[in-house]
C-alpha positions in Angstrom: 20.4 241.9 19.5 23.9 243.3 19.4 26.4 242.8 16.1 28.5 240.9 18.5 26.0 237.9 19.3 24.4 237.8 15.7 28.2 237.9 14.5 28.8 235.2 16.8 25.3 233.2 15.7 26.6 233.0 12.4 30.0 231.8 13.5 27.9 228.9 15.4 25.6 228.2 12.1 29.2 227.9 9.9 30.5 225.8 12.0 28.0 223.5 12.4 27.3 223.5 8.8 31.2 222.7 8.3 31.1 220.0 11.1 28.2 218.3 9.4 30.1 218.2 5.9 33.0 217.1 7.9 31.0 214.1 9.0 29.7 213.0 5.4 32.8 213.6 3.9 34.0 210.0 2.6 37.4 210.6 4.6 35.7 211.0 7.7 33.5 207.7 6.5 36.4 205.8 5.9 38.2 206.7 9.3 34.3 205.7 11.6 34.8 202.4 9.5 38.1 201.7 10.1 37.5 202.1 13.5 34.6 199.9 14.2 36.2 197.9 12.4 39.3 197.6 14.4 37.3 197.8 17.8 35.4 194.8 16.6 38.7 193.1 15.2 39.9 191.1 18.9 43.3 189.9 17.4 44.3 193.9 16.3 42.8 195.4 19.8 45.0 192.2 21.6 48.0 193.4 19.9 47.2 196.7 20.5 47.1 196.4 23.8 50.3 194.3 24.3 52.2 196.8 22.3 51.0 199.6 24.7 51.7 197.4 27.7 55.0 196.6 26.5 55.9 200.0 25.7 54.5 201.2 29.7 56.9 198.3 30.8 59.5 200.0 29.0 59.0 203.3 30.6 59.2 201.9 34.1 62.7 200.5 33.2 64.2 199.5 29.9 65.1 195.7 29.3 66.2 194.5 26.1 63.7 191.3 26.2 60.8 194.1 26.2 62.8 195.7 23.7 62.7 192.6 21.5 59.2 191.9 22.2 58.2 195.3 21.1 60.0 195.1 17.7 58.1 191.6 17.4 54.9 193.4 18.0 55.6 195.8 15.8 56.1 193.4 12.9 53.0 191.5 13.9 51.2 195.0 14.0 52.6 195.9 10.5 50.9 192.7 9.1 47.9 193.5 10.3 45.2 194.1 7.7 43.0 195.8 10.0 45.6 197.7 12.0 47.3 198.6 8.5 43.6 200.1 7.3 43.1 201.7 10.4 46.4 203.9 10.3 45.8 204.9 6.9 42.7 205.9 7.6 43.8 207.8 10.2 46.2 209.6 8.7 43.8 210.6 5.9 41.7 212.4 8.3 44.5 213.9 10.1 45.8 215.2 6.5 42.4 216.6 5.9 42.1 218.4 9.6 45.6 219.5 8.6 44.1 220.7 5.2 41.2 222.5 6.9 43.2 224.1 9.5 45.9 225.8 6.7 43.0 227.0 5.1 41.5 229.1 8.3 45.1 230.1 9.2 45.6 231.3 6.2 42.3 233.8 6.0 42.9 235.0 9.9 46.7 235.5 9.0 47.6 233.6 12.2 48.2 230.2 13.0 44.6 228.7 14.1 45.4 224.9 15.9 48.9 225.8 17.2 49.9 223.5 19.2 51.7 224.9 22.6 53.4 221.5 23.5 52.3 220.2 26.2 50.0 220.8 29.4 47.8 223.3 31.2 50.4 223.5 34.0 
């Protein structure tokens, strides 16, 4: 066995030892529940999916009715207790990614999840 693979064996034990603690950390908990919760919430997914609708609509050609009706949806989104849970839960986890990839950038002394903006192509 070359250093290479059992360097790279280890790399594959790490991370799935850091994915599992990912997975029982109460952030990650918090964002599966949210999201069950909002898949099995049919008033949140309806407005969800109107809102995304709309905003397709809007794409194809802008009209200030579909304007209008997005800012409505948006206000009906923003009182929405499950939506409302869902986001912040969302963003938790996306701080925490966000936390976790600082931290590996910081010990390669590059930037690890850069995003290159856009497609393959």
């Amino acid at each position: 066995m070359s250093t290479q693979q059992s360097t790279e064996e280890a790399i594959d034990e790490k991370l799935k030892d850091f994915l599992e603690t990912l997975e029982e950390s109460e952030t990650y908990q918090q964002f599966v529940e949210a999201n069950e919760r909002l898949e099995n919430d049919e008033e949140a997914m309806a407005l969800l999916e109107e809102f995304q609708q709309k905003q397709q609509q809007m794409q194809q050609s802008f009209d200030q009715s579909i304007m209008q009706e997005l800012r409505e949806l948006k206000e009906e989104m923003a009182e929405n207790e499950t939506i409302q849970h869902h986001q912040a839960a969302q963003q938790a986890f996306v701080e925490l990614l966000q936390e976790t990839d600082d931290a590996i950038s910081e010990q390669i002394g590059k930037q690890f999840a850069q995003s290159t903006g856009g497609g393959c192509c």
